[in-house]
TIDONU-747326 format. One line per 4 residues: number of its first residue (from 1); for each residue x, y, z of N, C-alpha, C, O. Coordinates in steps of 0.001 Angstrom, whole numbers, padded with zeros to 6 digits. Layout:
% residues N
NUM) X:Y:Z:X:Y:Z:X:Y:Z:X:Y:Z  ... $
//
This chain:
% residues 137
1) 009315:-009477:003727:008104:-008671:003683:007166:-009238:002622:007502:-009587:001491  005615:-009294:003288:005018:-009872:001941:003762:-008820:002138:002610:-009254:002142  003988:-007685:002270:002664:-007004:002425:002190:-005739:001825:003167:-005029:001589  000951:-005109:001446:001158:-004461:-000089:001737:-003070:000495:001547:-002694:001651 $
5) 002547:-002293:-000581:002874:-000647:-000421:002192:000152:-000986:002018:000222:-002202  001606:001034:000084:000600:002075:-000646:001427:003344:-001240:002544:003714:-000879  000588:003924:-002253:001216:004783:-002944:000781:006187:-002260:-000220:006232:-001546  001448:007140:-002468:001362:008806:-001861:-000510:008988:-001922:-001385:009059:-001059 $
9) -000492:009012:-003450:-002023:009673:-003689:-003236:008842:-002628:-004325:009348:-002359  -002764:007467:-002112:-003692:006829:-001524:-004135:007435:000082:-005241:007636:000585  -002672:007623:000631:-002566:008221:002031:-003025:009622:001233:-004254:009686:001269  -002627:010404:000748:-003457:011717:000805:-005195:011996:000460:-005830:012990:000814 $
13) -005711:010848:-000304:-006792:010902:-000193:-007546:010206:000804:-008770:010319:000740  -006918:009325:001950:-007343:009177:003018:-007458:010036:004061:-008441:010121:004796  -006307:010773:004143:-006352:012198:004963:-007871:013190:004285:-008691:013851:004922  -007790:012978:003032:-008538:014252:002475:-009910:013162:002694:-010779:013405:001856 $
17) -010223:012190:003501:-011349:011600:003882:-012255:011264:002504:-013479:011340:002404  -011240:010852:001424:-012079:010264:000057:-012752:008293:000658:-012226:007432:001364  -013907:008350:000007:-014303:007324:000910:-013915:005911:000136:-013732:004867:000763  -013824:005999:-001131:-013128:004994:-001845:-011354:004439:-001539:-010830:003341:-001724 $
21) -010846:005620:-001058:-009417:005309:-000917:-009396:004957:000805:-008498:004234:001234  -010306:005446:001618:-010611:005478:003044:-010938:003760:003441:-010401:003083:004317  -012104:003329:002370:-012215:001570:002491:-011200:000803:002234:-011030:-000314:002721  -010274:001512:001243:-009391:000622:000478:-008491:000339:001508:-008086:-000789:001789 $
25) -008181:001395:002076:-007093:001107:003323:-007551:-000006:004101:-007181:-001161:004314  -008894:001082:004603:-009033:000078:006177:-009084:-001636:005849:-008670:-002578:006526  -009690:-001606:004679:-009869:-003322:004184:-008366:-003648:004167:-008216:-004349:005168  -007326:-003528:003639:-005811:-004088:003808:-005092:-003759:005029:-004058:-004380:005274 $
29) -005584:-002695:005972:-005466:-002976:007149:-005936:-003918:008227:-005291:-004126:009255  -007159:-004507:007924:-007684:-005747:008474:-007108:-007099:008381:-007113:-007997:009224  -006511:-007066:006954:-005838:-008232:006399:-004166:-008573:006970:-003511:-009613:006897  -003923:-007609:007384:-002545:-007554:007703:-001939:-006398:007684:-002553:-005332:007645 $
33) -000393:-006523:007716:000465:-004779:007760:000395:-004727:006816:000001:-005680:006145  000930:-002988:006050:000297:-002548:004969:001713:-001589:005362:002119:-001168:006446  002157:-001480:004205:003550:-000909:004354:003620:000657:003354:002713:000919:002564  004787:001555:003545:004648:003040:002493:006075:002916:002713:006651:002273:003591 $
37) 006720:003863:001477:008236:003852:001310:008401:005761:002134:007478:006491:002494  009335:005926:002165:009708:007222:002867:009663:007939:001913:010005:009115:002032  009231:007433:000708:009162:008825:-000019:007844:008961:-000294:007573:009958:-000963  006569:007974:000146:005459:008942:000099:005200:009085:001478:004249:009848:001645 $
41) 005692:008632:002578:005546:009610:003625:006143:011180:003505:005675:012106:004166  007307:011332:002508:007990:012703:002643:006843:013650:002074:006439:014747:002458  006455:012802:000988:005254:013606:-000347:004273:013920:000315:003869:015082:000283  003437:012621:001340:002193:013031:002266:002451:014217:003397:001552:014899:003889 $
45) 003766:014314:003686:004016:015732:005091:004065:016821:003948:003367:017819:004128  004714:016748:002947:004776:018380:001829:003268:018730:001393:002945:019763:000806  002576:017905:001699:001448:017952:001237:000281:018568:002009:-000812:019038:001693  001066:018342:003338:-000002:019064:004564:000205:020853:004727:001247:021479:004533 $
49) -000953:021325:005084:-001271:022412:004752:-000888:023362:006376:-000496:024527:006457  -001139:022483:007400:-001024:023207:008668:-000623:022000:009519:-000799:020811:009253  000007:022600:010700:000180:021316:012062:-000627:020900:012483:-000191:020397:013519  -002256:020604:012392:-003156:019969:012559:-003194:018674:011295:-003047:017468:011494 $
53) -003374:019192:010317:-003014:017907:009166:-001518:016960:009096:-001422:015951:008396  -000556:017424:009837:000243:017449:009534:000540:016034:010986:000742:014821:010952  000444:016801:011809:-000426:015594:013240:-000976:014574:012363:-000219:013604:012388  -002098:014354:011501:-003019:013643:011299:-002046:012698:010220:-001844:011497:010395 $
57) -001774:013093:009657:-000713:012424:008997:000434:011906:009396:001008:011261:008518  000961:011967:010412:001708:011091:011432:000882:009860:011897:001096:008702:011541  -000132:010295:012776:-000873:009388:013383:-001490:007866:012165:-001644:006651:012288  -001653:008824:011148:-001831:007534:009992:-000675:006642:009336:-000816:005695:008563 $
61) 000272:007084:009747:001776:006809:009478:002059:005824:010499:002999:005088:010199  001641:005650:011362:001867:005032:012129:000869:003756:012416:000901:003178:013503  000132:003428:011537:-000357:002448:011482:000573:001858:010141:000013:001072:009377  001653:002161:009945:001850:001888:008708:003563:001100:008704:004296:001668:009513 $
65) 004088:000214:008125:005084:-000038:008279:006179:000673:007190:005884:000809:006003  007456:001098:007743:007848:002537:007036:009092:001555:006135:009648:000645:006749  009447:001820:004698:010055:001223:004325:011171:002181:003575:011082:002730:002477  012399:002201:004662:013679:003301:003876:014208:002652:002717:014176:001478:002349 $
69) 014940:004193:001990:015676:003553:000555:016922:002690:001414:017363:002661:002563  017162:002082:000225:018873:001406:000453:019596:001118:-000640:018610:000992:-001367  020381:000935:-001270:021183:000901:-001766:020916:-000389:-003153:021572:-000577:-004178  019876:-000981:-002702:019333:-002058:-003590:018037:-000953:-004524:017817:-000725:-005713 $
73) 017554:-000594:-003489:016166:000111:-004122:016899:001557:-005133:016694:001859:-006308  017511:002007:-004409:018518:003500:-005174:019402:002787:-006303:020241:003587:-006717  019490:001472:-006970:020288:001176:-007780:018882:000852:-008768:018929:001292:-009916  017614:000075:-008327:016955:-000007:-009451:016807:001112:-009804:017095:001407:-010964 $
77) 016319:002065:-008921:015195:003584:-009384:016236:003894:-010416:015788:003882:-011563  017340:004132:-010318:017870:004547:-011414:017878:003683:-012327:017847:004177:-013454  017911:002513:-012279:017648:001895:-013749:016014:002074:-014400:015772:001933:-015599  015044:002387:-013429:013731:002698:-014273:013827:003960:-014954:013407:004130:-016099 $
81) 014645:005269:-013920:014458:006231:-014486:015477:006082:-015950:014938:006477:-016985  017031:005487:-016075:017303:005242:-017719:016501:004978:-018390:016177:005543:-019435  015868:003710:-017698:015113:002515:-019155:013868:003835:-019068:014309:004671:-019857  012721:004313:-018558:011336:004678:-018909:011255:006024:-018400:010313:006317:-017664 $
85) 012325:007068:-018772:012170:008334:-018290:011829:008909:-019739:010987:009795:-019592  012138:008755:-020986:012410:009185:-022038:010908:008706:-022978:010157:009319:-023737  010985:006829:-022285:009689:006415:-022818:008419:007042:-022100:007510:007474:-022808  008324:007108:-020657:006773:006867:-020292:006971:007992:-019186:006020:008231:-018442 $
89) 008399:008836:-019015:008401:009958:-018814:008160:010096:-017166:007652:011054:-016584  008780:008602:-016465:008379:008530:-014980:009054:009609:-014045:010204:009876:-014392  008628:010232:-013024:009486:010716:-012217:009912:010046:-011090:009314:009120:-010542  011226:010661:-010674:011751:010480:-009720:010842:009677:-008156:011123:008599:-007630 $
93) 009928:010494:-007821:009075:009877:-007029:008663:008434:-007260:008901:007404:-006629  008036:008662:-008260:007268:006944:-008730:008290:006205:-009379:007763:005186:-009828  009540:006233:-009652:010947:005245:-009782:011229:005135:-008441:011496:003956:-008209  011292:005775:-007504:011777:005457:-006177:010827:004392:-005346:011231:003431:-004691 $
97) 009210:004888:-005576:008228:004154:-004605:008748:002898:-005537:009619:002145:-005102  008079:002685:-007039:008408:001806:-007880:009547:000861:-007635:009195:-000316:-007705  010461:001000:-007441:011878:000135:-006956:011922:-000211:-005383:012553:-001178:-004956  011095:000789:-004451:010735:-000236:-003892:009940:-001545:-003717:010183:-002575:-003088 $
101) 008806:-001115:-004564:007451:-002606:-004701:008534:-003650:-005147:008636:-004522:-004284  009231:-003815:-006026:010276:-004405:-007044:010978:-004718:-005669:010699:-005596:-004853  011690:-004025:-005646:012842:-004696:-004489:013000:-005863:-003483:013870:-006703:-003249  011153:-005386:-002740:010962:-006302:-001567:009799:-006966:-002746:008870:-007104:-001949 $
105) 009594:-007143:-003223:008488:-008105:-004407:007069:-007850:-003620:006227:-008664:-003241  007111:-006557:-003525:005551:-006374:-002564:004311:-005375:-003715:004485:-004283:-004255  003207:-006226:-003747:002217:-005315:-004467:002250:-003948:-004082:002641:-003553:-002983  001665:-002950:-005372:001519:-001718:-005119:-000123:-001270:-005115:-000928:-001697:-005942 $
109) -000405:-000469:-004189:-001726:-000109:-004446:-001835:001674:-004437:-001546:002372:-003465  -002339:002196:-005814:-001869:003519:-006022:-003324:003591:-007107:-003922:002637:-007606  -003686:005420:-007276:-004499:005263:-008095:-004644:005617:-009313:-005568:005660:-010124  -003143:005956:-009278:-002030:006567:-010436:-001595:005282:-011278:-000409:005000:-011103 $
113) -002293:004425:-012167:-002302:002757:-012534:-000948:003083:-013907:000091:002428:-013994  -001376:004322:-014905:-000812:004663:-015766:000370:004643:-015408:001189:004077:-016132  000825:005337:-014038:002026:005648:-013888:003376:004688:-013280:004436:004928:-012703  002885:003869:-013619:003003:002482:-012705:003339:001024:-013954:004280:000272:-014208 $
117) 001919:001252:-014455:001578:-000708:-015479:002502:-000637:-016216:002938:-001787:-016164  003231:-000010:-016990:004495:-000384:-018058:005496:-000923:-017284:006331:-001463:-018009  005761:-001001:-016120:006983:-001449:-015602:006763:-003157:-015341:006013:-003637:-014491  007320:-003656:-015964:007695:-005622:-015735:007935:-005699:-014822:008999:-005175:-014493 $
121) 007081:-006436:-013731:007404:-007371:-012770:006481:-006987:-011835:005778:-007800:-011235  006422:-005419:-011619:005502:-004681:-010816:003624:-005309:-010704:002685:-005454:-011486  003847:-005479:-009504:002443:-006193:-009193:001418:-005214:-009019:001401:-004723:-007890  000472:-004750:-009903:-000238:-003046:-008973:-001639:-003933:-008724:-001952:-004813:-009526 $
125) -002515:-003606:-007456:-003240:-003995:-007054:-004516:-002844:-008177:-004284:-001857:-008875  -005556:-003443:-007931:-006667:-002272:-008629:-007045:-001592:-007889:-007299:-001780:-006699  -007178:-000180:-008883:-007987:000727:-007829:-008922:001294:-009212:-008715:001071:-010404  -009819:001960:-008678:-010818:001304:-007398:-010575:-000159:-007230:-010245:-000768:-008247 $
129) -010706:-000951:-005895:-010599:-002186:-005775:-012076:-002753:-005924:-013151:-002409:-005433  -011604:-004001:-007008:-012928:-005168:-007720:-013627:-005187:-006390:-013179:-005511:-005291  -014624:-004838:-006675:-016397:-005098:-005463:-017256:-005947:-006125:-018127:-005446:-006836  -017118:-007833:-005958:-018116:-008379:-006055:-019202:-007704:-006016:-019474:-006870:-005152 $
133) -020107:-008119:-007241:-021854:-007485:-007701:-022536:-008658:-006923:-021934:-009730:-006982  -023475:-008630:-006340:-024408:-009487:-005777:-025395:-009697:-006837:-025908:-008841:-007557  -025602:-011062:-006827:-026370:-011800:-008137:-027763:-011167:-008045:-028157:-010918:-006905  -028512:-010889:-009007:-029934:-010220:-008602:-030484:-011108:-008206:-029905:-012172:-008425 $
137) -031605:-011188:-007569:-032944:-011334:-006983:-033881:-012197:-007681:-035018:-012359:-007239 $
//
């Protein structure tokens, strides 16, 4: 796998039609597959309010390539949550997405940067994503 994993808050502010997180997608959807771990698909369905959102959030799921825990990824998360639960106070969620980016060596794109940049090795993409300025006139 070489393709980036989006984080929970990204798919929910695409559902919630934010237009910054809405480009961010569709632009890494143009580029190629664009992958989510099962635990922010679990976070994006707890998150839906009725079976109409809840639809809509499938259907976006499905442009998406789904990436289960295994036994590689469930052995780091617990080593982030030892090493940086005490320091930087991570939860469970973001050690799990987290060990996956790590696992398969795939960038993360999330807009939660804090919750994320202390971890070594972890590639986080920017968000907002860098928008070349056009030279003036």
């Amino acid at each position: 796998m070489t393709f980036p994993l989006i984080d929970s808050d990204i798919l929910i502010d695409v559902l919630r039609k934010d237009s910054v997180a809405t480009a961010s997608f569709r632009t890494l959807l143009t580029e190629g597959p664009v992958a989510i771990s099962v635990i922010s698909r679990m976070e994006t369905i707890r998150g839906c309010r009725d079976r109409e959102s809840q639809q809509q959030a499938e259907r976006l799921r499905k442009q998406l390539e789904l990436v289960g825990l295994d036994a590689r990824i469930s052995a780091r998360a617990d080593e982030l949550i030892t090493r940086y639960f005490l320091s930087h106070n991570i939860a469970v969620p973001d050690a799990l997405i987290a060990a996956t980016a790590l696992a398969y060596n795939l960038p993360l794109l999330t807009k939660n940067q804090r919750d994320f940049r202390f971890l070594p090795g972890l590639k986080l993409l920017p968000y907002p994503p860098v928008v070349p300025i056009a030279p003036a006139a």
